[in-house]
PDB file of N, CA, C, O and CB in Angstrom:
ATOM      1  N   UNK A   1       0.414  19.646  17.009  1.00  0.00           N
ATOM      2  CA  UNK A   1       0.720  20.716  16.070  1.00  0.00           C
ATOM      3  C   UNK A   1       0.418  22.059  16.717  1.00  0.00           C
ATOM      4  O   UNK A   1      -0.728  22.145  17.158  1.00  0.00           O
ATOM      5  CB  UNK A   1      -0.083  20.547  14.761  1.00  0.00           C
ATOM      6  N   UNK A   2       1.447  23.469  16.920  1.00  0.00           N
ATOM      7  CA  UNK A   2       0.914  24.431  17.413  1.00  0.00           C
ATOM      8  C   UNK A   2       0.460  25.311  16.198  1.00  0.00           C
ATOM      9  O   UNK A   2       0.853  25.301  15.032  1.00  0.00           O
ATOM     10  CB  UNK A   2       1.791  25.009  18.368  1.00  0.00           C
ATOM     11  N   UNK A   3      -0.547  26.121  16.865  1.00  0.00           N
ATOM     12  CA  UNK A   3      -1.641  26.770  16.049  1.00  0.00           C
ATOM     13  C   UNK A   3      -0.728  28.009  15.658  1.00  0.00           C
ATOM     14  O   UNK A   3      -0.096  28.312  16.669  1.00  0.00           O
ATOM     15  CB  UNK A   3      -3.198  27.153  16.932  1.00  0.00           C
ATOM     16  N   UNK A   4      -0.411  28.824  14.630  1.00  0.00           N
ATOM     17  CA  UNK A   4       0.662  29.494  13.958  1.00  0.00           C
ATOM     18  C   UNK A   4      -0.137  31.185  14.539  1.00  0.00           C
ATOM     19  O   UNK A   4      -1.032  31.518  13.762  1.00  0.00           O
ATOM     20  CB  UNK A   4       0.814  29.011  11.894  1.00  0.00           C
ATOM     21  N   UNK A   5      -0.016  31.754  15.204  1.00  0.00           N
ATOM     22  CA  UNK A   5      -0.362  33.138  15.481  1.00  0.00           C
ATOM     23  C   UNK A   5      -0.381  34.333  14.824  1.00  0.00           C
ATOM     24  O   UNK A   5      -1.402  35.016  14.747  1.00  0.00           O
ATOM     25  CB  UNK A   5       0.174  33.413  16.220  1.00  0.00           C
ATOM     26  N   UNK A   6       0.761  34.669  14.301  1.00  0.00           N
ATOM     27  CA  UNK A   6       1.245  35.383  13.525  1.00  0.00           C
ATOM     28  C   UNK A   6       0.234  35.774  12.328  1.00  0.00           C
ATOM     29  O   UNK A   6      -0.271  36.879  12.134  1.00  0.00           O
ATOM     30  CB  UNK A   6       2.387  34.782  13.200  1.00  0.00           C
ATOM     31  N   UNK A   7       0.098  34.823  11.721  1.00  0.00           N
ATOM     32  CA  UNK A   7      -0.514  34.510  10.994  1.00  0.00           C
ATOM     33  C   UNK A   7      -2.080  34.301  10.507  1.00  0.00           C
ATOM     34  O   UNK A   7      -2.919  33.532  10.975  1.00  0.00           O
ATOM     35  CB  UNK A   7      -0.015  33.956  11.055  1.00  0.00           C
ATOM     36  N   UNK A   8      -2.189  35.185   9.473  1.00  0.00           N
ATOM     37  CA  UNK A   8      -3.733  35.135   9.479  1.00  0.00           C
ATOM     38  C   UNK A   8      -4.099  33.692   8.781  1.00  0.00           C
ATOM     39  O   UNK A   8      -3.301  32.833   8.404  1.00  0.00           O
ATOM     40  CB  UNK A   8      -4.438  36.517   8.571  1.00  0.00           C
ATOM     41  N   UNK A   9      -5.321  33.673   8.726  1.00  0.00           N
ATOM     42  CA  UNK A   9      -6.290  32.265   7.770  1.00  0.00           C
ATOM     43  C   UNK A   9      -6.268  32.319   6.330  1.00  0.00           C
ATOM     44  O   UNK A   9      -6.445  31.369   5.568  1.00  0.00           O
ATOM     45  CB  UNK A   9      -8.064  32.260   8.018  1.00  0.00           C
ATOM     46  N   UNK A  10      -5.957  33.921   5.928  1.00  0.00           N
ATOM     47  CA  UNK A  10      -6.012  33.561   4.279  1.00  0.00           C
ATOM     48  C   UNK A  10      -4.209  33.129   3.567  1.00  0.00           C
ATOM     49  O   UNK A  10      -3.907  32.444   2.590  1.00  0.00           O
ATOM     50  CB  UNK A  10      -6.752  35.345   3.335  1.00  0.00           C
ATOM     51  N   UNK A  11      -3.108  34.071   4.821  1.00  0.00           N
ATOM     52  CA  UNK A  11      -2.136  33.931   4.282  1.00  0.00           C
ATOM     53  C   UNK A  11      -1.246  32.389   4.395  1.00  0.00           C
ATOM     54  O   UNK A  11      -0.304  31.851   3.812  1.00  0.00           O
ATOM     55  CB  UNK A  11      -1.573  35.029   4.716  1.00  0.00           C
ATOM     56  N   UNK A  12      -2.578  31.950   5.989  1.00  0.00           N
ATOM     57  CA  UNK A  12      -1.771  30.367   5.625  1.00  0.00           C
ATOM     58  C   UNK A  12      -2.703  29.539   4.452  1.00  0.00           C
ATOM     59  O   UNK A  12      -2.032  28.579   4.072  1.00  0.00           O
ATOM     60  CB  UNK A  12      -1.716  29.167   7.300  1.00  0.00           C
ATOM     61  N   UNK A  13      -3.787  29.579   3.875  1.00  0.00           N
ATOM     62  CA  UNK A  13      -4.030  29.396   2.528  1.00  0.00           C
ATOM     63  C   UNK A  13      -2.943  28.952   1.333  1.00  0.00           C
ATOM     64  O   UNK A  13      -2.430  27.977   0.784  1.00  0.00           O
ATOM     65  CB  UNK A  13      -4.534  30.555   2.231  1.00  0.00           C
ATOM     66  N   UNK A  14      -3.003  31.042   1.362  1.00  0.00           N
ATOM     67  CA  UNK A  14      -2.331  31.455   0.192  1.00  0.00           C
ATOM     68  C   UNK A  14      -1.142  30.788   0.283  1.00  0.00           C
ATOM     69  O   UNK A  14      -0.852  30.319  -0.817  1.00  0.00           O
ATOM     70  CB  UNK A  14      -2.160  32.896   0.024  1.00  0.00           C
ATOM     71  N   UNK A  15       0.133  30.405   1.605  1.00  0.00           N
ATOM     72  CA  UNK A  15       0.910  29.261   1.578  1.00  0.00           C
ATOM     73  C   UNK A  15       0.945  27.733   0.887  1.00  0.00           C
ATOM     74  O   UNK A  15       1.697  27.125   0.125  1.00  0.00           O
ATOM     75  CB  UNK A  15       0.896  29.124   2.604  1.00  0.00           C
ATOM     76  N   UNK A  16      -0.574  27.413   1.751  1.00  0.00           N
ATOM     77  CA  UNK A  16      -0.737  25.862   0.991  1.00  0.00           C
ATOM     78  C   UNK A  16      -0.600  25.614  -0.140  1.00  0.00           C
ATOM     79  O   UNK A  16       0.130  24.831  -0.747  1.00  0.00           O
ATOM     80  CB  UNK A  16      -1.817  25.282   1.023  1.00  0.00           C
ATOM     81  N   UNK A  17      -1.774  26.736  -0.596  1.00  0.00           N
ATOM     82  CA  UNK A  17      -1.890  26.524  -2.625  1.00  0.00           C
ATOM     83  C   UNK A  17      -0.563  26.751  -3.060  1.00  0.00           C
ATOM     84  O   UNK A  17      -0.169  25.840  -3.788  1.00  0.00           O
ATOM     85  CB  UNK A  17      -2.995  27.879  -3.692  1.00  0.00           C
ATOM     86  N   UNK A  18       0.204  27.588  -2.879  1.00  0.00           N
ATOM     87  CA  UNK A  18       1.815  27.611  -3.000  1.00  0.00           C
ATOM     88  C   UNK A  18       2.432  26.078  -2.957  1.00  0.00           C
ATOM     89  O   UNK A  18       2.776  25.289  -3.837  1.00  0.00           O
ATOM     90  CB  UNK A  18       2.504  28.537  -1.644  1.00  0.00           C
ATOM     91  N   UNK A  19       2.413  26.043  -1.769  1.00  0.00           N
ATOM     92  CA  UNK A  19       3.030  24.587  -1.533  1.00  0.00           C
ATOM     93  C   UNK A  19       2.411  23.382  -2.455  1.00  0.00           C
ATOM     94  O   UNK A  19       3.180  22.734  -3.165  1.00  0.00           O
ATOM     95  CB  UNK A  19       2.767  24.165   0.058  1.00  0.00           C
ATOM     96  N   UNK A  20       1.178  23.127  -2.435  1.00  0.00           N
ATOM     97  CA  UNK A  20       0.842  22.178  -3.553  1.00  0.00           C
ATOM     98  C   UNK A  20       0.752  22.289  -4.689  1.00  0.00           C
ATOM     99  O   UNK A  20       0.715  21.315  -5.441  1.00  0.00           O
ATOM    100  CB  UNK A  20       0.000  21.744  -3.504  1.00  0.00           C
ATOM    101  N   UNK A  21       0.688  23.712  -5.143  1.00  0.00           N
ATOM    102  CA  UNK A  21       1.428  23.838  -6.632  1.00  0.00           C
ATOM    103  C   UNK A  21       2.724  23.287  -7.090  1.00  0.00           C
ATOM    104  O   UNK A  21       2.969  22.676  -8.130  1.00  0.00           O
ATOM    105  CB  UNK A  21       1.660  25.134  -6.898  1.00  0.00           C
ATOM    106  N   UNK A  22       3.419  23.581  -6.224  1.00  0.00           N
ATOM    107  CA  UNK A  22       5.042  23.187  -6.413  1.00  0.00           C
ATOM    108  C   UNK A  22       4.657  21.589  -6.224  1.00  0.00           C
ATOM    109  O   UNK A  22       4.588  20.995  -7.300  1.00  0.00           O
ATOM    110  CB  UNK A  22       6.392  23.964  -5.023  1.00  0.00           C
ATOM    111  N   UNK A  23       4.465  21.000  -5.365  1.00  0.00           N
ATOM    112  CA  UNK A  23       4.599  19.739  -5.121  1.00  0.00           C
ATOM    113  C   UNK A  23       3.754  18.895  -6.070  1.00  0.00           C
ATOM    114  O   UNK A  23       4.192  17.794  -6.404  1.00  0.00           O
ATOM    115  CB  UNK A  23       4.314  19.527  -3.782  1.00  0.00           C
ATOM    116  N   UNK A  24       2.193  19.465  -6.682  1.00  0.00           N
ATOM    117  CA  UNK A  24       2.016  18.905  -7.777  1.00  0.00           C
ATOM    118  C   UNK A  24       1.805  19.303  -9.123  1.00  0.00           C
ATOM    119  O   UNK A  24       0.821  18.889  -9.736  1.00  0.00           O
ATOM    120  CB  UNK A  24       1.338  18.375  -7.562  1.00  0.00           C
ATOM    121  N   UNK A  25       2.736  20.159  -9.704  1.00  0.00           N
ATOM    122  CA  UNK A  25       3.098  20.930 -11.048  1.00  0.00           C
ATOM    123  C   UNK A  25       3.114  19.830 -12.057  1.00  0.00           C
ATOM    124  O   UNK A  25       2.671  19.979 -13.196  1.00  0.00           O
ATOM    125  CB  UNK A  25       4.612  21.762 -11.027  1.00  0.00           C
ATOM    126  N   UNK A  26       3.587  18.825 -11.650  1.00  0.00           N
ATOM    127  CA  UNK A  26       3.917  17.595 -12.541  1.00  0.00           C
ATOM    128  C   UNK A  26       2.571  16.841 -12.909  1.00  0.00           C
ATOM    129  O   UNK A  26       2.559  16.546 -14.104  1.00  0.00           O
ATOM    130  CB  UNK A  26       4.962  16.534 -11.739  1.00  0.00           C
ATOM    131  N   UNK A  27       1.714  16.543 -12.391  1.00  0.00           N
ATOM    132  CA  UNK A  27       0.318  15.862 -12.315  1.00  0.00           C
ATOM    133  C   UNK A  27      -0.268  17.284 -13.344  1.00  0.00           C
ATOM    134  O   UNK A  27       0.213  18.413 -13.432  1.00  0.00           O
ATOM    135  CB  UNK A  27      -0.503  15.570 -10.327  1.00  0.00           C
ATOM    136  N   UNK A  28      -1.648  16.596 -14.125  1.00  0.00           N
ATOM    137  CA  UNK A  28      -2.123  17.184 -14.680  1.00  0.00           C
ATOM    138  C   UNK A  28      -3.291  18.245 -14.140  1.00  0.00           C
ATOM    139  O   UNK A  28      -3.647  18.025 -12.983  1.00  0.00           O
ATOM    140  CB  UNK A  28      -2.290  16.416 -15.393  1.00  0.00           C
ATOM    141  N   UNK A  29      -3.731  19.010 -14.602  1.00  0.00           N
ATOM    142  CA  UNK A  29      -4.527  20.421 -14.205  1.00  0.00           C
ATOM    143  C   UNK A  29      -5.588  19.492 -13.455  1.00  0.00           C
ATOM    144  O   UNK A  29      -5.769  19.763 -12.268  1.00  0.00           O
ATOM    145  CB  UNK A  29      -5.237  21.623 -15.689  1.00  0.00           C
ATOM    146  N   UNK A  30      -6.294  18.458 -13.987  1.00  0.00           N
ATOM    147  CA  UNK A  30      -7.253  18.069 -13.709  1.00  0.00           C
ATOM    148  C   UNK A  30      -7.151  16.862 -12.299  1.00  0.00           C
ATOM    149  O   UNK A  30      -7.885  16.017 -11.787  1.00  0.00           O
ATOM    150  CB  UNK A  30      -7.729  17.696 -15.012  1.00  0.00           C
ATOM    151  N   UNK A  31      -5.822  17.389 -12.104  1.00  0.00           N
ATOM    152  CA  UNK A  31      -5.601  16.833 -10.410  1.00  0.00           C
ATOM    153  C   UNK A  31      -5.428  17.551  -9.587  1.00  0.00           C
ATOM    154  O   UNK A  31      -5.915  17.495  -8.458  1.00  0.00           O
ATOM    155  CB  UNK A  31      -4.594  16.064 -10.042  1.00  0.00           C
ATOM    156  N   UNK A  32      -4.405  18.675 -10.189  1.00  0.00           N
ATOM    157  CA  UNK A  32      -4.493  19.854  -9.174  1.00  0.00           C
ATOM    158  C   UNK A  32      -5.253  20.638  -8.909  1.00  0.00           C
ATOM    159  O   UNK A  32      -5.079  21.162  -7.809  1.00  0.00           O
ATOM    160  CB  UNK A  32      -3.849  20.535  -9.221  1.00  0.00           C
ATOM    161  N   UNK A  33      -6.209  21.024  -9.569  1.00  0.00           N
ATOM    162  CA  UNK A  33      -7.249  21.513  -9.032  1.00  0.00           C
ATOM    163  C   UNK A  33      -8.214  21.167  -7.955  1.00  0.00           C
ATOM    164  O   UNK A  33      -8.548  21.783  -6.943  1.00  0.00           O
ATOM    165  CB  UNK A  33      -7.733  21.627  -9.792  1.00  0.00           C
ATOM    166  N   UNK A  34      -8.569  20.025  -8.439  1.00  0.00           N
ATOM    167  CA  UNK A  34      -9.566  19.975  -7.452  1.00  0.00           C
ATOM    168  C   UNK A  34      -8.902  19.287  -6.365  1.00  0.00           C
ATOM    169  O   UNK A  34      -9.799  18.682  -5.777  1.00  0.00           O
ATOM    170  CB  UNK A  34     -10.855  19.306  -7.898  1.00  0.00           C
ATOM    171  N   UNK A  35      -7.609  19.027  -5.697  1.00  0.00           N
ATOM    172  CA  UNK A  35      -6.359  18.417  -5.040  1.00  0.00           C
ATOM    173  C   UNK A  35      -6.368  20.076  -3.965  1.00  0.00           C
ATOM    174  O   UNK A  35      -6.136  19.913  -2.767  1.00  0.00           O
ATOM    175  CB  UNK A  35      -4.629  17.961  -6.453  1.00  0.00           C
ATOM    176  N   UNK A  36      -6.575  21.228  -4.356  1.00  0.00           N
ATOM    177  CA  UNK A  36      -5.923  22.582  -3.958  1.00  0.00           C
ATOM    178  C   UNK A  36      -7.473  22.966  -3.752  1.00  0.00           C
ATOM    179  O   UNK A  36      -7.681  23.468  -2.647  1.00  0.00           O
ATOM    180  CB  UNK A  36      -4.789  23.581  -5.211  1.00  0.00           C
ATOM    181  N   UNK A  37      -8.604  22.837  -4.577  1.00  0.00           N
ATOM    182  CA  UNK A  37      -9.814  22.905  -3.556  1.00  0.00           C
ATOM    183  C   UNK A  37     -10.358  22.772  -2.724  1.00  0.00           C
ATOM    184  O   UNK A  37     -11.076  23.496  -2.034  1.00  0.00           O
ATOM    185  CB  UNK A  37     -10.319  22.754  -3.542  1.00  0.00           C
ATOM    186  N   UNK A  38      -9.881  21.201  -2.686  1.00  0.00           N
ATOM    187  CA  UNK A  38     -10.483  19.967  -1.546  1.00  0.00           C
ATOM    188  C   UNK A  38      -9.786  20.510  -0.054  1.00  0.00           C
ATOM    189  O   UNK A  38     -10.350  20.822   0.994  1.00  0.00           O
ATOM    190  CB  UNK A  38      -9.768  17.985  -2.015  1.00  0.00           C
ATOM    191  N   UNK A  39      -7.971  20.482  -0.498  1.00  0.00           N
ATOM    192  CA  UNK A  39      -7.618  21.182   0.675  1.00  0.00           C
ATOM    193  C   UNK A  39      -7.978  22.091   1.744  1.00  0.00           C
ATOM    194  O   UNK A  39      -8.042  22.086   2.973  1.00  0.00           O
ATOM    195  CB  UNK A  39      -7.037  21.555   0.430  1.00  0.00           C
ATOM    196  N   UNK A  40      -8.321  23.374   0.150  1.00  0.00           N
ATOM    197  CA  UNK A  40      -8.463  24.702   0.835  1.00  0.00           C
ATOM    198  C   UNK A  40      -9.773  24.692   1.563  1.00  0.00           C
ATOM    199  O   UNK A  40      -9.943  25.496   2.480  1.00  0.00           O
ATOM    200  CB  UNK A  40      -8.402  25.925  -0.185  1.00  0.00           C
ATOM    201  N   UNK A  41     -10.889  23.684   1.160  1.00  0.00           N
ATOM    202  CA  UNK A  41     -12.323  23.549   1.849  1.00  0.00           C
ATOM    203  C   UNK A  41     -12.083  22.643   3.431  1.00  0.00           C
ATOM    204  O   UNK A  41     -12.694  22.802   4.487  1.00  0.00           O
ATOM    205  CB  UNK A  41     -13.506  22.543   0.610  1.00  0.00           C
ATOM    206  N   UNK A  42     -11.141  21.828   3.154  1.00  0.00           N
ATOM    207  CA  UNK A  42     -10.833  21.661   4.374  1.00  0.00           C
ATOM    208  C   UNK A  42     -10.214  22.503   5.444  1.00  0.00           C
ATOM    209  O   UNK A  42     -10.774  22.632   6.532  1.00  0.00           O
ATOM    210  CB  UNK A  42     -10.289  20.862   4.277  1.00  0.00           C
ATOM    211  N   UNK A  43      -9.008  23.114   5.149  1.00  0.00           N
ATOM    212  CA  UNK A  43      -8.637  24.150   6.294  1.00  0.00           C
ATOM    213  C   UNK A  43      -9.583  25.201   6.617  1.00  0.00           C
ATOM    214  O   UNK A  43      -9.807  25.665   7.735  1.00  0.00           O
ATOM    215  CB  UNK A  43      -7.409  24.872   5.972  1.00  0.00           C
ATOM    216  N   UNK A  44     -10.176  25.562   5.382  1.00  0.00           N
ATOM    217  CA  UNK A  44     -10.945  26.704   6.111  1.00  0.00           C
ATOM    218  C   UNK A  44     -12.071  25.653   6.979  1.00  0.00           C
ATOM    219  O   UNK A  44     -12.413  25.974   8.116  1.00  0.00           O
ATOM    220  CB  UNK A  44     -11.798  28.009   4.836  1.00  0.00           C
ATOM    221  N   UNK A  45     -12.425  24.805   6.547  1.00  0.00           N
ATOM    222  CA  UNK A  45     -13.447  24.199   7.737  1.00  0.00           C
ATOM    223  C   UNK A  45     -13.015  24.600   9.169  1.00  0.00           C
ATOM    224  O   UNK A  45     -13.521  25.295  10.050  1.00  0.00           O
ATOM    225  CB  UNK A  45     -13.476  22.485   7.725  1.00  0.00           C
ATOM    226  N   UNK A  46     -11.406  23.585   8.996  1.00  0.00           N
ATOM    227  CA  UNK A  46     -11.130  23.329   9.972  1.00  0.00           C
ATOM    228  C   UNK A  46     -10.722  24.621  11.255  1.00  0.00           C
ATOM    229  O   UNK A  46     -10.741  24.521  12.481  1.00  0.00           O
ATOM    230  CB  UNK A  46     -10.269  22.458   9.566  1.00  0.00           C
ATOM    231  N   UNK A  47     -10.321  25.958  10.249  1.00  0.00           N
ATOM    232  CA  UNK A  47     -10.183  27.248  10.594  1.00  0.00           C
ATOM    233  C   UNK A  47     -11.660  27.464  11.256  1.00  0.00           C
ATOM    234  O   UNK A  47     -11.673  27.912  12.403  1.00  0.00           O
ATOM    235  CB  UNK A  47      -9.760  28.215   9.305  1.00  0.00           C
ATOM    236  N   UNK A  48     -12.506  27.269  10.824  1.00  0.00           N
ATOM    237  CA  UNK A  48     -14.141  27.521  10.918  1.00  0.00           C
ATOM    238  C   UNK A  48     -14.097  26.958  12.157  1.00  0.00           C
ATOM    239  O   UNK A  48     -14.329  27.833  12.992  1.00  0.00           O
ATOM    240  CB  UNK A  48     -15.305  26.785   9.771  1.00  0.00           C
ATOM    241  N   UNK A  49     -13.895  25.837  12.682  1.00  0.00           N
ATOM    242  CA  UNK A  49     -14.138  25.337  14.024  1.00  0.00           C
ATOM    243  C   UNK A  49     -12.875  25.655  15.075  1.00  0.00           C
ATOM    244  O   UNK A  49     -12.771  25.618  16.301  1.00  0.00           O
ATOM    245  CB  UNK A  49     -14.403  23.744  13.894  1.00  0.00           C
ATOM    246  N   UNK A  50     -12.459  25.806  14.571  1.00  0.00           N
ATOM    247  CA  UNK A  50     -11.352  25.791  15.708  1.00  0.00           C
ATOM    248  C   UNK A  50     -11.185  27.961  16.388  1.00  0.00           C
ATOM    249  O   UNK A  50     -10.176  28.443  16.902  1.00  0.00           O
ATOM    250  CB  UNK A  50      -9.369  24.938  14.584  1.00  0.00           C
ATOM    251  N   UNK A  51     -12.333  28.612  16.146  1.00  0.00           N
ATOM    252  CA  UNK A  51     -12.110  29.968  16.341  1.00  0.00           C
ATOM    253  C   UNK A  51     -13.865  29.913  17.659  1.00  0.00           C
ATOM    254  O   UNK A  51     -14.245  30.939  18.224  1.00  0.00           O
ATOM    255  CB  UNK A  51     -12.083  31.138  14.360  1.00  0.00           C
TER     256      UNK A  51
END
């Protein structure tokens, strides 16, 4: 996977939660949420190590 440059850490975020909103709008609040947390605690981890 190449690492996106352009691009800062919050706006590829602010992408994801985008993207998994759309993809899980249908599932109830009490999936997407913590589905778009879990994520976002992961990339930023993974943002966290990889700088």
């Amino acid at each position: 996977m190449t690492k996106p440059t352009a691009q800062k850490p919050k706006a590829i975020l602010v992408q994801l939660d985008e993207h998994l909103y759309s993809e899980l709008k249908a599932h109830s609040e009490q999936t997407l949420v913590p589905m778009a947390a879990l994520v976002r605690k992961l990339v930023t981890e993974h943002l966290a190590n990889a700088n």
